[in-house]
N, C-alpha and C positions, 0 to 999 in steps of 0.2 A: 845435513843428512843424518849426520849423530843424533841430533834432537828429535826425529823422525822417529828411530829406531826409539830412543831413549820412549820417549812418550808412546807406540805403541805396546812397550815392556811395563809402563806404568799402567798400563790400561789391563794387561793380560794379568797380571800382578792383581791389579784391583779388585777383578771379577773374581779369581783365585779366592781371595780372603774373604768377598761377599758372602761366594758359596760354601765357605768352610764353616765362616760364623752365623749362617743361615738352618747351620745344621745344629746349633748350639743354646740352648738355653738355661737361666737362672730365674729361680722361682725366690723373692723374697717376704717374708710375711712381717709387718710390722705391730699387728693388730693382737688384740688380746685373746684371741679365738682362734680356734683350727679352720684355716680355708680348706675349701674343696672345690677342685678342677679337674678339665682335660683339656689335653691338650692335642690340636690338630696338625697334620701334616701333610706331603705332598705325596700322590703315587713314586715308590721306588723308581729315582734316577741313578745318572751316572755320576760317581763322586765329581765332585765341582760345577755340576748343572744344578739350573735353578728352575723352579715349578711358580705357577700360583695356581695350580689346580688343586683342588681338596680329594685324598687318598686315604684316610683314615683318622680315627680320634681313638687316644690311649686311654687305657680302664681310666676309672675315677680315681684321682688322684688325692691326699692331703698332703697338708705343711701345718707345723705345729707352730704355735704363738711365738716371734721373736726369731726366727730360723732362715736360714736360706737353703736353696737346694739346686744342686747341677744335672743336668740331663744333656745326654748328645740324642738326636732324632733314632738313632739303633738302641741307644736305651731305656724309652720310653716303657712301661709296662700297658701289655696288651698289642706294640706295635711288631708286627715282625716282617722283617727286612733278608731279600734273597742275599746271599752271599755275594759281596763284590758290588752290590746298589751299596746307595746312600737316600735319605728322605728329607725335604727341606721342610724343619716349624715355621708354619706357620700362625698359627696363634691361638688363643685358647677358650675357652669353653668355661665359666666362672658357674659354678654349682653353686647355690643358697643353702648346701648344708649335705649331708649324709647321702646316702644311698636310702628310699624307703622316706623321704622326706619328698612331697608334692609341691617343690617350690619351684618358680623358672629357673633356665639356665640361661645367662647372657654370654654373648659371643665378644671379645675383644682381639684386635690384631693393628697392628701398625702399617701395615701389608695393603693400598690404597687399590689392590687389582680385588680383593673379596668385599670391599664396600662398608666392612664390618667400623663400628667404632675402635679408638685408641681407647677409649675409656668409661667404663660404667660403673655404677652405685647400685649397690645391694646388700640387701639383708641379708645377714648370713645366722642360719639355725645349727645348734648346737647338738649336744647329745637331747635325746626323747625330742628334736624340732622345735626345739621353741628360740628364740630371738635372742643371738650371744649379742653382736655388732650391725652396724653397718658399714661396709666398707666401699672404697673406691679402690676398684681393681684399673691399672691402668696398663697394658701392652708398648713397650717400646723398643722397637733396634736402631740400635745406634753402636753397630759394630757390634752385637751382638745380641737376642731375642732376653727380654727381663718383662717377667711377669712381677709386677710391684700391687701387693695388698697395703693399703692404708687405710 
């Protein structure tokens, strides 16, 4: 009966941490170039609930050459969250360069309910558009959402 109790404590536990670090991400950039992204989330839920509906995408984001960066889902820029929600990342939006630059945007998420890849290659343009890198932007959680530019 112990083991019963114990393992539905581990389960409740579980979901608990899902939804905490579901609400969590690290943006790391390895590449010689400024990336730019957004990044998407769920409709405002209740803290420790999990979504895979799409509820918004944050202004346009950068990261500077060699950097990493923390974001919780309330403090994404552009995302605004009612008082007492929470919003779960779910993955993001890889910009080919600036604002004002006509380049695609590809979608990456680890997130297997939006269909989206873990992983794409893109060209990424610089200041005046022109071609700094290409990178492999990759999406992963594993306990926790990491956008990785390489």
């Amino acid at each position: 009966m112990k083991s019963i109790f114990l393992f539905a404590a581990l389960l409740l536990l579980g979901h608990a941490l899902y939804a905490q670090n579901s609400s969590r991400l690290t943006v790391r950039n390895t590449t010689p170039c400024t990336m730019y992204y957004r990044v998407v989330v769920s409709p405002p839920v209740t803290p420790g609930a999990t979504s895979c509906s799409t509820g918004g995408v944050s202004a346009l984001l950068s990261i500077a050459p060699g950097t990493f960066i923390s974001y919780t889902a309330t403090s994404l820029p552009g995302i605004s969250t009612p008082p007492g929600a929470d919003r779960v990342i779910l993955g993001g939006i890889v910009c080919s360069g600036p604002s004002g630059c006509d380049t695609p945007a590809l979608n990456v998420s680890s997130y297997g309910c939006l269909g989206w890849p873990n992983g794409v290659i893109a060209n990424v343009n610089g200041a005046g558009c022109t071609i700094c890198t290409q990178t492999i932007a990759t999406w992963n959680f594993s306990g926790q959402n990491t956008l990785l530019f390489n």
